[in-house]
Structure formats: structure tokens, C-alpha cells
N, C-alpha and C positions, 0 to 999 in steps of 0.2 A: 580462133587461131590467128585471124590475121589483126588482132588488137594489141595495140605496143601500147605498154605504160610511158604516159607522159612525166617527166622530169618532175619533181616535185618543189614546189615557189617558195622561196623566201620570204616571199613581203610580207607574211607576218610578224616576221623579226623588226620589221620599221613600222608597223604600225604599232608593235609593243613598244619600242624607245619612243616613238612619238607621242602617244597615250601615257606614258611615263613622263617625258617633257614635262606635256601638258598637264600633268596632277600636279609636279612639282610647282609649276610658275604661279597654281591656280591655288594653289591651298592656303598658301600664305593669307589670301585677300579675305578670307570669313576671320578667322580666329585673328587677324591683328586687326582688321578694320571695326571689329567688334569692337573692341580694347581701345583701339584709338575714337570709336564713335563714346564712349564710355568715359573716355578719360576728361574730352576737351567738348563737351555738350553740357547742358543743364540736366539735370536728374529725371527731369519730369518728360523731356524731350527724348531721352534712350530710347525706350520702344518705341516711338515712332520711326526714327531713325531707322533702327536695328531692320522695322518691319518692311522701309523702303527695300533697304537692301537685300533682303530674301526675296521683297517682291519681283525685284528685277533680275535677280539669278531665277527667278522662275521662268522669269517672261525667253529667256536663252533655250531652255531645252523646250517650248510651244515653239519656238521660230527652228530650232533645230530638227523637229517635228515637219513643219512644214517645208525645210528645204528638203527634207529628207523624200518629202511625196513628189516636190519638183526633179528631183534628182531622178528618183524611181521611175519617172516616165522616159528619162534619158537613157539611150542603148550603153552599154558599159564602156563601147567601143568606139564612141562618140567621138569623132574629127581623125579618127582614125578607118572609119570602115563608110562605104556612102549608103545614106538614110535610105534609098531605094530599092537596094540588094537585101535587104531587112524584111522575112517573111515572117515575121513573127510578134505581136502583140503584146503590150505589159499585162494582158491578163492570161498570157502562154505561162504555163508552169517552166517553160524552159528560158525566159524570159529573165534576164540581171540585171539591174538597172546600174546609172553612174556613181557606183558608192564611194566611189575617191573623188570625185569632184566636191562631195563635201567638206571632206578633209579640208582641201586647198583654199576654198571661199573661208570656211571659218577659220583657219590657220592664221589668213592673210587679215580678216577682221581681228582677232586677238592681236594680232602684231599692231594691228592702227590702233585699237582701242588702248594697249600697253602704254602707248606714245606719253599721253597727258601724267601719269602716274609718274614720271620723272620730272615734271614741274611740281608737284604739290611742295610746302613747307615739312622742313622735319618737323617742326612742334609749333602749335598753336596758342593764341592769347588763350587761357584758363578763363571761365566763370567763374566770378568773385566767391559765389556758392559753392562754389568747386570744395571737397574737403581734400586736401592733398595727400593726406596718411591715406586716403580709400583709393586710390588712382594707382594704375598699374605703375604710374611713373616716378610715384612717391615711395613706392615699395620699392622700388631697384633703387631708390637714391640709399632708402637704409639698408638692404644688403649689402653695398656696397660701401657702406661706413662700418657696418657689421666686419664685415669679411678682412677691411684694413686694422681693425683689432683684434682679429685670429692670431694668435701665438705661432710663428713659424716652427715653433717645435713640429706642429703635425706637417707630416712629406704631405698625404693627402690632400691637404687643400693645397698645396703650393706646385706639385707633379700635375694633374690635371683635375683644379677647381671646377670645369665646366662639368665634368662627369659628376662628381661631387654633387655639386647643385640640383645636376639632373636628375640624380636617384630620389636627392632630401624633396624635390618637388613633386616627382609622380610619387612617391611614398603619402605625399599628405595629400593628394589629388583622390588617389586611392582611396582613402581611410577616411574620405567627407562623404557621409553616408546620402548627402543629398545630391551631390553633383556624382556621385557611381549609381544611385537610381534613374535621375538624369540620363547619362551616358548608357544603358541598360533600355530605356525609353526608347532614345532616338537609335541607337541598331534595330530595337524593332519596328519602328516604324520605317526607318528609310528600307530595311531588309525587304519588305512588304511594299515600299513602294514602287523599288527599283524594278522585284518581281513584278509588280501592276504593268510598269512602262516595257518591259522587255517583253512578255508573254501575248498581253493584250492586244499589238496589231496583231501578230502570229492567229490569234482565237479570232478575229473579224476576218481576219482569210479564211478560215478554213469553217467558220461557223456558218459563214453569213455569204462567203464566197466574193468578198471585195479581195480587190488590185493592193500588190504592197502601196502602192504611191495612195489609193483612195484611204488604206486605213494608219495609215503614218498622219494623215491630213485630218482626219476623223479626231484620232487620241489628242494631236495639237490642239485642236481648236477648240473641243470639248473638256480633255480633264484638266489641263494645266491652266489656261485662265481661272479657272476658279478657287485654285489651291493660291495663285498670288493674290485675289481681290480679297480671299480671307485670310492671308497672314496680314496685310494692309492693315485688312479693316479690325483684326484681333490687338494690330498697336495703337488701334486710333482709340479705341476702347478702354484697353491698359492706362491711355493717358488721360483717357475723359473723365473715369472712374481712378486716375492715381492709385491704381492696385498696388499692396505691399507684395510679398513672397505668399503668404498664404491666401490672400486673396485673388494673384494668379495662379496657382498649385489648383484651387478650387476649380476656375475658369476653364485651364487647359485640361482638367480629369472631365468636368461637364460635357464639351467638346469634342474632346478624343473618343467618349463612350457613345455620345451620339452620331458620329462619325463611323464608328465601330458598328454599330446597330444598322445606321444605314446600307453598311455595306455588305449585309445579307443579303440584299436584295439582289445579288450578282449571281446567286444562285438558281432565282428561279427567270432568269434570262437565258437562252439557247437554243438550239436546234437540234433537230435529230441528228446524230452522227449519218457521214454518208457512208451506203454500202461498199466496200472493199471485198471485190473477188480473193478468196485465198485468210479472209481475216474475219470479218462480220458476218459474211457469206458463204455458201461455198460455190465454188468455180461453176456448177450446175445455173 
């Protein structure tokens, strides 16, 4: 009777728009940087390239990992409450660690790392080898000769051409049965990853009885390096071997099924569940 409900918080509404920000600022950089490494590189150099760049978007969420374990030893109330009056320990189940302090560090990184992307060049010298009709940039020169030959009889192209474009292009995006396998591929695999990185500290707590900060620091250090020294090492491959389309289709089903096979093995890893009065047990 004498428990008053406390007010209920907002700040999830700013962590949604900030999370929201940050997809918008961040998507851009795979899908055009792909394209622009594609466009203005040698043929034989793309997948390496391609593989840098995954590799170091990997190496983000192992450091993210580990700020996240630094963080988790910090009281939530940190520079606001003194360390002394603090009876309670990061391996206390009542225990919150600084989970906005990450926010702020990585926010403030993103903003410095943004900085240099406003010096690069719009468009680079081409490789002589370069075939122009195959470049994303040589395709927008002909639509755009295309499009100044359209008959203004149609209102459609001339009301709003961008929509226009946008249907005629996810329509044939759609209908290329290799790139909709593709896309089909990677929902399952990132579905299965995301699940791996979000559940996975949660199961070394409660399996194994590690601190959020010890098993945030565990997944860092262990799963994520190895996912970028093999995408690395899958484009130094690609190049050594000059793979066509079907001789990486080969490559990456080899791979993905032995990857798949290893990852039975997660099964026969675990612990007994612990007893719970009232659940596994009874109150006796």
C-alpha cells in the first residue's frame, strides 16, 4: 500500500530518433561506397576492396563490444551519485551499468570520423580498363539521354519522373532471380546473426554466471575478429584466384554450409539450468 508508481520516462522516444539518425547517416556509406569502389578501381581489385570495407565495419561493432564491457562496470549514475555510497557490485543482479555513456563517446566519434568524407573528390580519374557502359556512372549518363528523348506527351514522366524511375527500378531488381536469391541469403544470415550478438551475452550470464561487462567483452573479442579476418581473407582469395560469378557462387555455398555444420556445435555446449523456487522446483 505504501508503493506509488513512479512517472513513466520518455527517453526512449530519443533513443528511437537517435537510432533513427544514425541508420539514416550510416546507410548510405555500404550501398554507394560499394558502387563508387566498383566504378573507379580495376576489376581485379573490387573484392579486395569491397572486403576492406566490411572488414572494418566489423571491427566497429568488436570495439562496440568492448566499450560496452567498459561501460557496464560503470554505475549508471556515474558523476552524479559518490562511488562510496554504492553498496552494490556489477555482478548484483540489481546492478545497471553507464549504457548512455556509450551513446555519447560513439556519437561524438561518428561526428569526427564524418569530418574527412566532406574532403573526398566527387568523381575520380577512371582506369583506362574501366568499361564505361558497365559503371554505375555510365548508366545514369544513358538514362539520362534516354529520358531527354521521352515524348512529353506522357504527364508521368514529366509530374514526378523520380517515382517513375523508382518503381521501373525495384521492378527489374525484383525480377533478377539472382540478386532476389541474394537478398533472401543475406536476411538469413544477418537474421541469425543479429539473433547470435543480441542473445549470446544474455546466455554467458545466465549459463555460465559471468557480469554483463565480462560477457560483452568475451563476444567482442572472440566472435567478431574472426568474421573480419575472414571476409578479408575470402577477397584476397577472390583476387588471387580471379573468381568469375560462378566460381564465387561455388566458394561462398562451400563456406556458408561449412560454417552452417560448424555451428551445431552450439548445441552441445551448456549448463544445467538453475534451480527456480516456484518454476523447476517446488518451493519445498
Amino acid at each position: 500500500a505504501g508503493c506509488e508508481k513512479e512517472p513513466s520516462s520518455y527517453m526512449w522516444i530519443y533513443i528511437l530518433l537517435g537510432n533513427m539518425l544514425r541508420g539514416i547517416g550510416e546507410t548510405p556509406i555500404t550501398p554507394l561506397g560499394i558502387s563508387y569502389l566498383d566504378d573507379f578501381a580495376k576489376e581485379e581489385n573490387v573484392p579486395v576492396y569491397v572486403a576492406c570495407l566490411h572488414t572494418i565495419a566489423m571491427l566497429g561493432p568488436m570495439f562496440g563490444f568492448l566499450l560496452g564491457s567498459l561501460c557496464a562496470k560503470l554505475y549508471v549514475d556515474i558523476g552524479f551519485v559518490d562511488p562510496g555510497s554504492i553498496t552494490i557490485t556489477p555482478q548484483d543482479s540489481r546492478w545497471v551499468g553507464a549504457w548512455w555513456l556509450g551513446f555519447l563517446i560513439g556519437g561524438t566519434t561518428n561526428f569526427l570520423a564524418a569530418i574527412p568524407f566532406c574532403f573526398l573528390p566527387k568523381s575520380l580519374k577512371k582506369p583506362e580498363e574501366a568499361n564505361k557502359d558497365k559503371t554505375s556512372c555510365g548508366l545514369l549518363e544513358k538514362k539520362g539521354a534516354t529520358r531527354k528523348k521521352l515524348s512529353p506527351e506522357n504527364p508521368n514522366q514529366l509530374i514526378c519522373p523520380f517515382l517513375s524511375d523508382f518503381c521501373t527500378s525495384l521492378k527489374k531488381i525484383l525480377s533478377n532471380r539472382m540478386y532476389f536469391t541474394l537478398l533472401c541469403c543475406s536476411l538469413l544470415q544477418f537474421s541469425s546473426f543479429i539473433g547470435f550478438l543480441t542473445y549470446k551475452p544474455k546466455y554467458l550470464e545466465q549459463q555460465y554466471g559471468q557480469s554483463t561487462s565480462k560477457s560483452n567483452f568475451l563476444i567482442g573479442v572472440t566472435s567478431l575478429p574472426p568474421i573480419g579476418i575472414g571476409i578479408f581473407l575470402g577477397g584476397i582469395i577472390m583476387k588471387k584466384y580471379k573468381m568469375g560469378i560462378i566460381a564465387a557462387t561455388k566458394f561462398s555455398f562451400t563456406m556458408s554450409f561449412l560454417a552452417y555444420a560448424i555451428s551445431f556445435l552450439h548445441f552441445f555446449v551448456g549448463c544445467e539450468n538453475y534451480a527456480v523456487a516456484g518454476m523447476t522446483v517446488s518451493y519445498e
